[in-house]
C-alpha positions, 0 to 999 in steps of 0.5 A, a space after each residue: 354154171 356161167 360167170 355172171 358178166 358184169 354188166 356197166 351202168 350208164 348213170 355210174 359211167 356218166 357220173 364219173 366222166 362228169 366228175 373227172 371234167 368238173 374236178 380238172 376246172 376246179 383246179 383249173 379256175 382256182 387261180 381266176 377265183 384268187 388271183 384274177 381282177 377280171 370280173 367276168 372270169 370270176 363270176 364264170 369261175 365262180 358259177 361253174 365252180 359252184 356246181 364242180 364242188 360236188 364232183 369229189 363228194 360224188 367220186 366218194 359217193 359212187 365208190 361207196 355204192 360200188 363197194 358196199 354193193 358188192 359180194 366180193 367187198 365182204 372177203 378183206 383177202 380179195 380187197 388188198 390183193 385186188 382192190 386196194 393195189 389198183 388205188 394205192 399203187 398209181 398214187 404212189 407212182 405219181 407221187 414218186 414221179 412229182 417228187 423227181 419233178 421237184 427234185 429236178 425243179 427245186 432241189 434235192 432238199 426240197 423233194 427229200 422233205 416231201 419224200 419223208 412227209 409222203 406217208 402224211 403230207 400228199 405232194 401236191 394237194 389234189 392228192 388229198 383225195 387218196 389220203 381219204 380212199 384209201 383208208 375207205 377201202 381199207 374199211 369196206 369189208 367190215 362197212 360192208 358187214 355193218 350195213 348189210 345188217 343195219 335197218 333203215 332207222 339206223 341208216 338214219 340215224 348214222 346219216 343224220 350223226 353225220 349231217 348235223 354234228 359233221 356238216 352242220 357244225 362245220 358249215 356254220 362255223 365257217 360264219 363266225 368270226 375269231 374267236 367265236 368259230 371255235 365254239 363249234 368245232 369238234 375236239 379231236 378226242 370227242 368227236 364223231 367225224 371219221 376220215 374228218 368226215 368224208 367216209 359220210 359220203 361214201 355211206 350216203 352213196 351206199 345208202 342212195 344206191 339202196 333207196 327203194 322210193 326216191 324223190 320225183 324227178 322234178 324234187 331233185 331237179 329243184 334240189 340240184 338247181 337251187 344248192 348249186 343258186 345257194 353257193 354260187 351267190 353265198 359266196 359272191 355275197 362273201 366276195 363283196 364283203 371280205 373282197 377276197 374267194 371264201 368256201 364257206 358255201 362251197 365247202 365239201 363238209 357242208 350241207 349245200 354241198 352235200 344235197 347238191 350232191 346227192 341231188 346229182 346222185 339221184 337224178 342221174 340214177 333216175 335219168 339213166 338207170 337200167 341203160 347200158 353204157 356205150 363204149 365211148 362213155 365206158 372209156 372216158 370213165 375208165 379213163 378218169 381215176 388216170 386223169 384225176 392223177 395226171 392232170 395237176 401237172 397238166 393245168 401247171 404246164 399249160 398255165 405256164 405255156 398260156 400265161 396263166 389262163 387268167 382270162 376267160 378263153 385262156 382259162 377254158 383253154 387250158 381246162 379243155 386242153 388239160 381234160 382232152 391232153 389228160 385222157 388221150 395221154 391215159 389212153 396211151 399210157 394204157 396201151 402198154 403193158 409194163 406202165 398201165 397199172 402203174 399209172 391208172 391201176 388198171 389191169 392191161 386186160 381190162 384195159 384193151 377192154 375199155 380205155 386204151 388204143 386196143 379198146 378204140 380199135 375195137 370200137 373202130 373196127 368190130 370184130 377186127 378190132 376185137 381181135 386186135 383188142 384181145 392180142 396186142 402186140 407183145 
């Protein structure tokens, strides 16, 4: 019998490449939201920024509803030689080359203290999002055993545990005041939040990959449009009346958060579900585990080169910069052999296939480059 060829979907590849431009502006706009006296630049920021915070709940989600949708995530033998390196070993590497950057930069004192912290401190923060991963992965195949057996009352149930006591309580602690707050927080022994609560998006996206009746389009349209109404005007309210950026709305273990993001979940699902992907989507989402990496260092360089991108055209300047530098350097980096699992833990073949020069030649020339594609130069 034939292998079964794996085929791409459309709103799984879509979702990713919007995820990989909304988290680069994230990081892009933090300064214009904490730093900027420019009121346009901080409502511009502030409104796209609103919508951006579900981009890293939705690389959680869609992991989940990949992994614990898959037979292979049931042998653990398959997760740590296969799956696991091809996260770990790309962080590793890009965090092995910030610290040399510091080195370099600051001082050998200063890149040894990191160094020696690596295991429990990410380098730089957006790596935070590996320290949650990677212990995701490690727990799939016994997640993937527990939720091939659990009915649907103890999906609700767990989810539920999830939204209450772990979003709940921490989206309206973020409203108290000293000592107040602290009334609401869960003790570190007696608690219920795993991964501080992240590993609840990786079930809800298993979970909402397996939801035979969804709400209608137009519920989650509304759904989308006013979670993403609620953060961006409950934090400009927090603005007017602290005068300074707050993230109690924006929080990604919140409930705004959360519907917004299950909200773009499905509606993407119910949008393009059971369209292929085309190449030029396939590449930009092969792409974004590569960008994600990469692009904290592009922003600071271009921040620095442009001044700061604390204007409105500086800021989008450096965003798309950033975004278009970012894929274009992953496609190069793709391209050869000894450097590309490295840096975006993609195997060379699967590469040629999707995202580096081989692939574009491929998409390009057809066959031809098909044929170039399957043997590069050694």
């Amino acid at each position: 019998m034939s292998k079964q060829k794996h085929v791409r979907r459309l709103d799984f590849d879509l979702l990713r490449v919007v995820s990989m431009a909304a988290v680069v502006y994230l990081h892009t706009a933090a300064n214009g939201l904490r730093q900027s006296e420019d009121m346009a630049l901080w409502h511009l920021s502030n409104l796209l920024c609103s919508l951006g915070v579900a981009a890293v709940p939705l690389f959680f989600m869609l992991s989940g509803a990949l992994l614990l949708g898959s037979e292979k995530t049931d042998d653990p033998v398959y997760l740590l030689r296969r799956r696991l390196p091809r996260v770990a070993v790309p962080g590793l590497c890009w965090s092995l080359l910030v610290i040399a950057g510091v080195w370099l930069t600051q001082g050998g004192e200063i890149a040894l203290l990191k160094l020696v912290n690596l295991p429990a401190i990410s380098v730089i923060t957006p790596y935070w999002f590996l320290y949650a991963l990677i212990p995701m992965y490690l727990l799939s195949p016994l997640l993937k055993r527990l939720t091939d057996h659990m009915e649907e009352r103890h999906w609700r149930y767990l989810l539920g545990l999830w939204v209450v006591v772990t979003l709940g309580l921490n989206q309206l602690s973020g409203f108290l005041p000293d000592p107040w707050y602290a009334l609401l927080r869960e003790n570190q022994t007696l608690n219920v939040s795993v991964l501080e609560g992240y590993l609840g998006y990786f079930l809800l996206g298993a979970w909402l990959e397996r939801l035979e009746k969804p709400p209608s389009r137009r519920v989650l349209l509304a759904a989308v449009l006013g979670s993403w109404a609620v953060i961006a005007l409950g934090t400009w309210i927090v603005f007017l009346v602290t005068g300074t950026y707050g993230q109690q709305f924006a929080t990604y273990r919140g409930i705004f958060t959360m519907v917004l993001s299950a909200s773009l979940f499905l509606l993407f699902r119910d949008l393009f579900r059971g369209r292929r992907s085309g190449r030029v989507a396939i590449l930009l989402s092969a792409c974004s585990f590569g960008v994600y990496l990469a692009h904290p260092m592009a922003i600071e360089l271009l921040q620095k080169l442009l001044g700061g991108g604390l204007t409105v055209p500086g800021q989008l300047a450096v965003w798309l910069l950033s975004l278009v530098g970012c894929v274009l350097g992953v496609v190069l980096v793709s391209s050869v052999p000894g450097l590309c699992f490295l840096a975006t833990g993609q195997r060379f073949r699967d590469a040629c296939r999707e995202s580096n020069v081989f692939a574009i030649l491929r998409m390009r020339h057809g066959k031809g480059g098909k044929r170039l594609a399957e043997k590069p130069p050694q």
